[in-house]
Every structure is written in C-alpha cells, then in structure tokens.
C-alpha positions as CSV (number, residue, x, y, z in Angstrom):
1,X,0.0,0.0,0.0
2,X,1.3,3.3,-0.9
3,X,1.5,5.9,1.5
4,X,0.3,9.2,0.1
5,X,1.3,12.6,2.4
6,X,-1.5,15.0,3.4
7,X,-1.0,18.4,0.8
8,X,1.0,21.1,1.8
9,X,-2.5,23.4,2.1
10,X,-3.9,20.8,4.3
11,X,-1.2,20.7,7.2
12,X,-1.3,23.7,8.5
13,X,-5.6,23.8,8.7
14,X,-4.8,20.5,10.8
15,X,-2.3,22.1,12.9
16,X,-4.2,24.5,13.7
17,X,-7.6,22.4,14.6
18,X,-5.2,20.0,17.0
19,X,-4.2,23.3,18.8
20,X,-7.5,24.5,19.2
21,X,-9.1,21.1,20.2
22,X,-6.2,20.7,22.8
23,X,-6.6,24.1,24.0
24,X,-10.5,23.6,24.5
25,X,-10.2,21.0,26.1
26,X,-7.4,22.3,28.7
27,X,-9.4,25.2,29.0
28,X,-13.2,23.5,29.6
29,X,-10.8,21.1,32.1
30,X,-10.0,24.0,34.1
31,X,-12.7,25.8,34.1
32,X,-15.3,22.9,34.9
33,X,-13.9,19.7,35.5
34,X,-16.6,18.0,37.4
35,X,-19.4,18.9,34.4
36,X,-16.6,18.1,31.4
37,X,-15.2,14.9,33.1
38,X,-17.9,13.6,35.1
39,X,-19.6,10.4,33.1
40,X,-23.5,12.0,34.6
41,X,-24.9,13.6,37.2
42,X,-24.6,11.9,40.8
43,X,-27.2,10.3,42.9
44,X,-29.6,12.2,45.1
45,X,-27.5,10.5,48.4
46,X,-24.4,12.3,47.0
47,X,-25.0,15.6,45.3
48,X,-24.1,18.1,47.6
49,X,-20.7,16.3,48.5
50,X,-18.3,18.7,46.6
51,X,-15.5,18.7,44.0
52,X,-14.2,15.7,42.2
53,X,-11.3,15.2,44.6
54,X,-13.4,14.8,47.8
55,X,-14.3,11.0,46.6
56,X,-12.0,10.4,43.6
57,X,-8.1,10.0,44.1
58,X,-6.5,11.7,40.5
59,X,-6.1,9.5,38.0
60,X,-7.2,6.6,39.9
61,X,-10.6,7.0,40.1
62,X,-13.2,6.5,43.4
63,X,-10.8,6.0,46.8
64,X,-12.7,3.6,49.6
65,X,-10.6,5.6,52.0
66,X,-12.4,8.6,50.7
67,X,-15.5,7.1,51.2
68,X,-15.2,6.0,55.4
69,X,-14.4,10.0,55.4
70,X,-17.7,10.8,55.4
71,X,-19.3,6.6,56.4
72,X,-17.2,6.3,58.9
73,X,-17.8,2.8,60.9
74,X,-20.0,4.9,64.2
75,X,-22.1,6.9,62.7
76,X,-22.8,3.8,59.9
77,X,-23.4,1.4,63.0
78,X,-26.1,4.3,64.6
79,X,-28.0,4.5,61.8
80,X,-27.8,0.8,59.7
81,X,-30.2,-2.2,60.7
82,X,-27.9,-5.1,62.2
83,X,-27.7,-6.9,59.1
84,X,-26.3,-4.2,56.8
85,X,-23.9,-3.0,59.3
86,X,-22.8,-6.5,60.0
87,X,-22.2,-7.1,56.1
88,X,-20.4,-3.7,55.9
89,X,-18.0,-4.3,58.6
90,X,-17.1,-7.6,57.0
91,X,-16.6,-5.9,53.8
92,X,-14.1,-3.6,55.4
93,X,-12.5,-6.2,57.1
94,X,-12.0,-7.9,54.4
95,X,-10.4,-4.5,52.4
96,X,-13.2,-5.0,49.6
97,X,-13.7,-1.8,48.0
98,X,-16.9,-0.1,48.4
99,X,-17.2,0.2,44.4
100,X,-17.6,-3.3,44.1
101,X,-21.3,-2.8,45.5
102,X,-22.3,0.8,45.2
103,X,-21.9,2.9,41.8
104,X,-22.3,6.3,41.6
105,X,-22.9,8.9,38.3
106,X,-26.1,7.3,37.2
107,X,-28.4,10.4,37.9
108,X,-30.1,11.7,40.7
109,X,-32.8,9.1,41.7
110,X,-30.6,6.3,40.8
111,X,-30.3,3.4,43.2
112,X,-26.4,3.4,44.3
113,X,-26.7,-0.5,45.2
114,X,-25.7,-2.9,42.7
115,X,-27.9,-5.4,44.8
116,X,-29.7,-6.3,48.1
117,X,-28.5,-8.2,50.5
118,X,-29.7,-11.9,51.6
119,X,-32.3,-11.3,53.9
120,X,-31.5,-7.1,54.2
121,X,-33.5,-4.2,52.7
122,X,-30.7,-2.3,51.6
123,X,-31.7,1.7,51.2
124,X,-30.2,4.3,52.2
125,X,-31.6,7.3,54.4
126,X,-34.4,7.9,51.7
127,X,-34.5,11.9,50.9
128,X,-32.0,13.3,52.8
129,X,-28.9,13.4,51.0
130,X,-27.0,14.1,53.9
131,X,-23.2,14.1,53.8
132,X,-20.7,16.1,55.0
C-alpha cells in the first residue's frame, strides 16, 4: 500500500484544529472539571458532596478511604439495621472496596446499590442526602 502525504495546504488547517481542540479542552478542564469529566450527574445521596477530589483520588478513580471519610464505621453502626452494618464491617475487614457494590454517576434518583443483601433491605436514608 502506498503511503500518500497529506497536501501542503492541508497541514497547517490541521495544525491549527489540533491546537484549538487541545486548548478547548485544557481550557473547559480547568474551568469545569466535574461537568466536562464527570460520566452523569450523581445520585440524590451524594450531590451536595463537593468537587471531584473529595471521593476520587487523581487518575485513579473512586478511593474507599475517601469514602469511610464521610461513612465512617460509628455513625454507619447508629444509623444501619444489624444486618447491613454486620455485612459492611465484613466488607471492610476484608479490604473489599466499596465500588464493588455501590456505583455512583447514574443520575439523581438512581439506586447506588448494585444489589440487596440476603435477607436485608438495603436503602439508604431515603431523601435526605445528607453528607458532610
């Protein structure tokens, strides 16, 4: 297969559109990373929380360190039946991340749990979206 160059007239339109696509983004990246990153809108339980960083470590994505920050093991035991708070603590104990059960940027009235426990009803405090 022959290779055939790009013509002279066309390089520097191309140049030009790479350097304004680069500097867009860079620009919309400062300006508002959570709405130009973010893959959609977080749930209801989580939308006041903040800036990216407060639950995501960079480049690494969602940090379950971050997340006992806010669901940290006494105020999750006050306000969890037995059975969820059980399950939680083993979970922890076991250093499974909290990802592997709850998702996040699915909308606002998104359910965050990927499932329900054996025997567990498995909501959240419905309506308040109270974090720190």
């Amino acid at each position: 297969m022959n290779y055939v160059p790009l013509p002279r007239a066309v390089v520097p339109v191309v140049a030009v559109a790479t350097v304004v696509l680069l500097a867009w983004l860079g620009w919309e990246s400062i300006l508002f990373p959570e709405t130009f990153w973010a893959p959609g809108d977080l749930s209801q339980y989580h939308a006041n929380v903040g800036p990216c960083i407060h639950c995501h470590e960079p480049f690494q994505g969602p940090s379950p360190v971050k997340c006992q920050a806010c669901h940290y093991r006494e105020d999750f035991a006050a306000r969890s039946e037995p059975t969820v708070r059980d399950h939680h603590i083993k979970m922890i104990a076991q250093r499974k991340t909290c990802m592997a059960c709850h998702t996040e940027h699915r909308g606002a009235l998104a359910e965050i749990t990927t499932g329900v426990l054996p025997g567990a009803e498995h909501t959240h405090e419905q309506g308040t979206g109270s974090h720190r």
